[in-house]
C-alpha positions as CSV (number, residue, x, y, z in Angstrom):
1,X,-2.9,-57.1,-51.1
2,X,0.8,-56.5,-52.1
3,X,1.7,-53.2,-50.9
4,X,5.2,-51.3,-52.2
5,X,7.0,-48.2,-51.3
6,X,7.5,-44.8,-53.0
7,X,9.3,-43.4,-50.1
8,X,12.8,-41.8,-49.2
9,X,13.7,-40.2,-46.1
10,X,16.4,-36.9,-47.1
11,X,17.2,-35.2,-43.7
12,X,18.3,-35.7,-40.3
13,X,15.4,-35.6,-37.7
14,X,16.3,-33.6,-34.5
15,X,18.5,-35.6,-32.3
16,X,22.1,-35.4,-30.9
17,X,22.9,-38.3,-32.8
18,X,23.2,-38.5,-36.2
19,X,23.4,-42.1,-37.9
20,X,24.8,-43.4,-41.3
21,X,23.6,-41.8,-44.5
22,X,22.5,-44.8,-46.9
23,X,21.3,-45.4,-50.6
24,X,19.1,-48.8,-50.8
25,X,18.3,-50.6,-54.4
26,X,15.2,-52.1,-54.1
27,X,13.1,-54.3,-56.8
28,X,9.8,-55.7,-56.1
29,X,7.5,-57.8,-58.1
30,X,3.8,-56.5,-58.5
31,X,0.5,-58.2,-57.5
32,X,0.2,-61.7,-58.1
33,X,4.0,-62.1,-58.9
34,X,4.2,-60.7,-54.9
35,X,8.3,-61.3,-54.8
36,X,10.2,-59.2,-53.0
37,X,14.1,-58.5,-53.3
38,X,15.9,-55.9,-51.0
39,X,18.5,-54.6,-48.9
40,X,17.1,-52.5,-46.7
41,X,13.1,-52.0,-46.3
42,X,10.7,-48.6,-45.7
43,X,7.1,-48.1,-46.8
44,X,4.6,-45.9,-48.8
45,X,2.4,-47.2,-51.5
46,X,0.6,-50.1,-52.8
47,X,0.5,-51.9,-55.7
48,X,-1.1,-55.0,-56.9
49,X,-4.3,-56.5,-55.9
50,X,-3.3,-59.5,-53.8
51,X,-5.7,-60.1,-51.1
52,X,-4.9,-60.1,-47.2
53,X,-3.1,-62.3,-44.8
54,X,-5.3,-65.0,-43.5
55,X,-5.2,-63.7,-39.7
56,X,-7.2,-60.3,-41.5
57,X,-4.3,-57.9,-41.1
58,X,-2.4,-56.8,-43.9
59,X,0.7,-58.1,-45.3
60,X,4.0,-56.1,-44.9
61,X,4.3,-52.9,-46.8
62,X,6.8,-53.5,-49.4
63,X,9.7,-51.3,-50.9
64,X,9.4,-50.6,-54.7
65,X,11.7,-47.7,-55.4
66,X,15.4,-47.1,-53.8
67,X,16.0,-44.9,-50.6
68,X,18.4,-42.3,-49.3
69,X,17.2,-42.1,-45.5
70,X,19.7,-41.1,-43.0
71,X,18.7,-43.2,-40.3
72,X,17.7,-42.1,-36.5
73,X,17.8,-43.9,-33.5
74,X,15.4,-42.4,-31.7
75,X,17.4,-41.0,-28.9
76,X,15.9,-37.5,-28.7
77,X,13.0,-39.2,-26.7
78,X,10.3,-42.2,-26.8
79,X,8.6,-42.1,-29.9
80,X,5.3,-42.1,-30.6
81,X,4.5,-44.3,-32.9
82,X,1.4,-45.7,-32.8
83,X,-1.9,-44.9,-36.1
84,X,-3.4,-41.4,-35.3
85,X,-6.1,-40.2,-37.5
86,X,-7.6,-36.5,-36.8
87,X,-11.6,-37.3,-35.8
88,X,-12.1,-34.6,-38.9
89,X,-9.4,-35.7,-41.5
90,X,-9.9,-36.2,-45.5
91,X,-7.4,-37.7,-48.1
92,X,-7.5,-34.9,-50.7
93,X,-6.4,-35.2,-54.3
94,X,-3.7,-32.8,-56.2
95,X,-4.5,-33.6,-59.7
96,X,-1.3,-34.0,-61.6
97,X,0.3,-30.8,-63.5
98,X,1.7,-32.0,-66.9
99,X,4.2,-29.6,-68.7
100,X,6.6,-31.6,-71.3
101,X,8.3,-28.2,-72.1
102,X,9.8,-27.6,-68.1
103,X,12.9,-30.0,-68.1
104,X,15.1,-32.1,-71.0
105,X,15.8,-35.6,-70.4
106,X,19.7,-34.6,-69.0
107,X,18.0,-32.2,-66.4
108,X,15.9,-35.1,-65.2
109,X,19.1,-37.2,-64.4
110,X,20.9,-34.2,-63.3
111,X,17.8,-33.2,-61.1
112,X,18.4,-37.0,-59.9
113,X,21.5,-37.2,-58.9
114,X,21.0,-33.4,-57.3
115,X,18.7,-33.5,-55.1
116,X,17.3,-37.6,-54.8
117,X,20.5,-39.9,-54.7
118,X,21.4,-38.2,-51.7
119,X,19.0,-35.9,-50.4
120,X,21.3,-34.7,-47.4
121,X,23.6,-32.5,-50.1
122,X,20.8,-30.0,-49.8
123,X,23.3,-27.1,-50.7
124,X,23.9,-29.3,-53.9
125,X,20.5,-29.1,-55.0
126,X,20.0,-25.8,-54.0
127,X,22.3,-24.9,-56.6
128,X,21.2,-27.2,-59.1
129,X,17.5,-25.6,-58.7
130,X,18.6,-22.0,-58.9
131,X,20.2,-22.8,-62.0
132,X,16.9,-25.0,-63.5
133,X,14.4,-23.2,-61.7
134,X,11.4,-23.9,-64.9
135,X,12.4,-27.8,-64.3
136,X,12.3,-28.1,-60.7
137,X,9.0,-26.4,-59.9
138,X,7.6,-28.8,-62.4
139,X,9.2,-31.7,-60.1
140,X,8.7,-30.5,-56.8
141,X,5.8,-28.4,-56.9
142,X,4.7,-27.1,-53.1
143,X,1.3,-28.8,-54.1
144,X,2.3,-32.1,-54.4
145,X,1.0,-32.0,-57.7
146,X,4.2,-33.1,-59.7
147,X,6.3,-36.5,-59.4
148,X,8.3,-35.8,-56.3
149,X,6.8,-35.0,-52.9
150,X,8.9,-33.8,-50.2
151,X,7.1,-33.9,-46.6
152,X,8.0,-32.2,-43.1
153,X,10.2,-29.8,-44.7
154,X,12.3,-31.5,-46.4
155,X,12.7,-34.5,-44.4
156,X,11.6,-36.8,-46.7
157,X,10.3,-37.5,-49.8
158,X,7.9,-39.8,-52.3
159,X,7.8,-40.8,-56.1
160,X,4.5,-39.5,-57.0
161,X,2.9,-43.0,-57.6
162,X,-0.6,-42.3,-57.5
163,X,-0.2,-39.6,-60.3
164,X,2.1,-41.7,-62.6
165,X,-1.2,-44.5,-62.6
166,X,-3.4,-41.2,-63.1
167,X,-1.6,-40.1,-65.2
168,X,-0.7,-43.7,-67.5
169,X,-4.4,-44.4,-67.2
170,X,-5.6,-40.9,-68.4
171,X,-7.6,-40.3,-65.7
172,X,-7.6,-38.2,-63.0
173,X,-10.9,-37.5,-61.6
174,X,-11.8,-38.0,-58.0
175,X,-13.0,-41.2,-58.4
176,X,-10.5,-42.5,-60.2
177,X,-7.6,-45.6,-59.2
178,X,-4.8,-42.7,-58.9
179,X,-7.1,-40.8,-56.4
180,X,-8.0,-44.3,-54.4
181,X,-4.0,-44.7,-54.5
182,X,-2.9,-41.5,-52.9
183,X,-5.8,-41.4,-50.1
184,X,-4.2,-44.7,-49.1
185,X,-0.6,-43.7,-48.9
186,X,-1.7,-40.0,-47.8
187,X,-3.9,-41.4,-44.8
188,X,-0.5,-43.5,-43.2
189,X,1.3,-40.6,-43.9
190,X,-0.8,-38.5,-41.6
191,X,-1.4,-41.1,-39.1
192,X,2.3,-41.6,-38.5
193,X,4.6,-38.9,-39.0
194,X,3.9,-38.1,-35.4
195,X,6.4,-40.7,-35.0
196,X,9.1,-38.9,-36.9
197,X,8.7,-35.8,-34.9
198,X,9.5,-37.8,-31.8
199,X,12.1,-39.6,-32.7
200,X,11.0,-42.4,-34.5
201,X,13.5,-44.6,-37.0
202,X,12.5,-43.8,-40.3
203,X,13.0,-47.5,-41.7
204,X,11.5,-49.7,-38.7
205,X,9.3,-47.5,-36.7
206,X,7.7,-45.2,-39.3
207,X,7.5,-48.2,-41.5
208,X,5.6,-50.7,-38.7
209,X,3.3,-47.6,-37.9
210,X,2.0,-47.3,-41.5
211,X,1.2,-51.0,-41.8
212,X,-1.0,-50.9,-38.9
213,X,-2.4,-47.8,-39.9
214,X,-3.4,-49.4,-43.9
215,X,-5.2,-52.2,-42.1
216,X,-7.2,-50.6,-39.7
217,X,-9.9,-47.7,-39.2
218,X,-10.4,-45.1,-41.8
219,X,-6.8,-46.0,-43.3
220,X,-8.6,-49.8,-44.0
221,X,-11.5,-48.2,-45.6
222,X,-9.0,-46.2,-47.6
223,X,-7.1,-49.1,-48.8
224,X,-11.0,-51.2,-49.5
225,X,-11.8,-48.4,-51.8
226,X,-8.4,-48.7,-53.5
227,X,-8.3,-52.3,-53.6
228,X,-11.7,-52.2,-55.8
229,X,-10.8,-49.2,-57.9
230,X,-7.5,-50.2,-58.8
231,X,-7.9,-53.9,-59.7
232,X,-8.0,-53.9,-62.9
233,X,-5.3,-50.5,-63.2
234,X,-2.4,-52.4,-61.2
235,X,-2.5,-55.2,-61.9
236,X,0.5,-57.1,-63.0
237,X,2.1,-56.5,-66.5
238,X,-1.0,-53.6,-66.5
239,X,0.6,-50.6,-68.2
240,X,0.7,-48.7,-65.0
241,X,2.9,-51.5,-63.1
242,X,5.3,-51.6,-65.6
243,X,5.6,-47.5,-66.4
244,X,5.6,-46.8,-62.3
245,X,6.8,-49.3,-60.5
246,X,10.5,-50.2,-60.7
247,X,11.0,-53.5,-62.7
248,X,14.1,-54.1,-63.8
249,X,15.2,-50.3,-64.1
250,X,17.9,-48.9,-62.3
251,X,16.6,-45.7,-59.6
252,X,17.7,-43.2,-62.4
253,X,15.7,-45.0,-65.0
254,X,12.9,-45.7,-62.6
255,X,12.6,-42.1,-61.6
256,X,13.3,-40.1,-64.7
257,X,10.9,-42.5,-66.5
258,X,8.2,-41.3,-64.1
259,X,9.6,-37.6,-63.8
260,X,9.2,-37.5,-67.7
261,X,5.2,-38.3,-67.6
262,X,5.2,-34.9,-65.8
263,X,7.7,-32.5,-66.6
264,X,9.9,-34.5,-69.7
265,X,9.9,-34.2,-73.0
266,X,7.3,-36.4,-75.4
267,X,9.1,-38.6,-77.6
């Protein structure tokens, strides 16, 4: 399987040090098409329905949006950074919140370059939301309902991919290929922002921990499920691929043609 990334880290984890703030442009091409072009690398979703490396693990996770991650080395302590999954957990579903009246097309862009280009001016967006309050609760909800989530307080945050192919393919029940999606990408999540909070590099460690987590135990059986569900929904040149994955866009176009599903106006 091709897998892609919907992922930006936006604040400095706790360590003495802090590293080089950085804004990466990445493209990838979906499924079959499988290229890859990028300067800097991180993980979160899947996309495409390209089957697994011939040794039975899973092929990198590849970037598919851009990132702002301010880097860490680690130096707070070792991290800990390898898959764990709570005996009891469950990938649960926020079904997406559509209202087209919250934001106009400029205060998508604005909300952009507020609060996503470079998630470290946290005073900047601050501002911008007090001013925009109607738009931003329809991006950022605390639910994780609308088309940005932001995770460990703030420390980073993901494109809302699984809801933009919920929402494209108009349908969002529980069984449905945007619910398969997000228990994928929710289940790494869980299994490895352990090695955040000790230290780990956002870009290398984090992103090594969720490919091992997406090819084994319940994160595999995740990813089966998703695999099946989504094969015909993400497939390349599908409607979904080319609406939430990147393409040719630039990041503003990518994300305020996804943040407009939600929360934009209908044309």
């Amino acid at each position: 399987m091709q897998r892609a990334s919907a992922f930006t880290m936006a604040s400095n984890m706790q360590s003495p040090r802090i590293m080089k703030k950085h804004l990466a442009f990445v493209v990838v091409a979906l499924g079959v098409l499988g290229g890859v072009a990028a300067c800097s690398s991180s993980s979160d979703s899947t996309f495409g329905n390209q089957k697994a490396e011939d040794d039975g693990g899973p092929p990198p996770i590849s970037p598919i949006v851009p990132e702002a991650s301010t880097d860490d080395s680690g130096d707070s302590g070792p991290a800990q950074c390898s898959p764990k999954i709570p005996d009891d957990y469950k990938a649960t579903w926020a079904k997406p919140v559509v209202d087209h009246t919250a934001c106009t097309a400029d205060e998508l862009t604005d909300y952009f370059n507020a609060c996503l280009a470079d998630p470290n001016k946290k005073d900047q967006c601050a501002t911008f939301a007090a001013a925009h309050d109607k738009c931003v609760k329809c991006t950022e909800p605390a639910d994780g309902s609308g088309p940005i989530q932001w995770f460990m307080d703030r420390l980073y945050y993901a494109l809302n991919v699984p809801s933009c192919i919920a929402l494209v393919e108009g349908n969002t029940a529980d069984d449905s290929c945007g619910a398969a999606y997000n228990a994928v990408l929710q289940c790494t999540r869980v299994a490895c922002e352990g090695c955040l909070a000790t230290g780990g590099n956002f870009d290398t460690d984090f992103k090594s921990c969720r490919t091992n987590a997406q090819g084994t135990g319940l994160c595999k059986s995740y990813d089966t499920v998703r695999a099946d569900t989504c094969k015909n929904v993400t497939s390349a040149g599908s409607d979904a691929t080319v609406t939430c994955s990147p393409g040719s866009s630039t990041p503003v176009e990518h994300y305020t043609r996804v943040m407009t599903l939600f929360c934009g106006p209908t044309r």
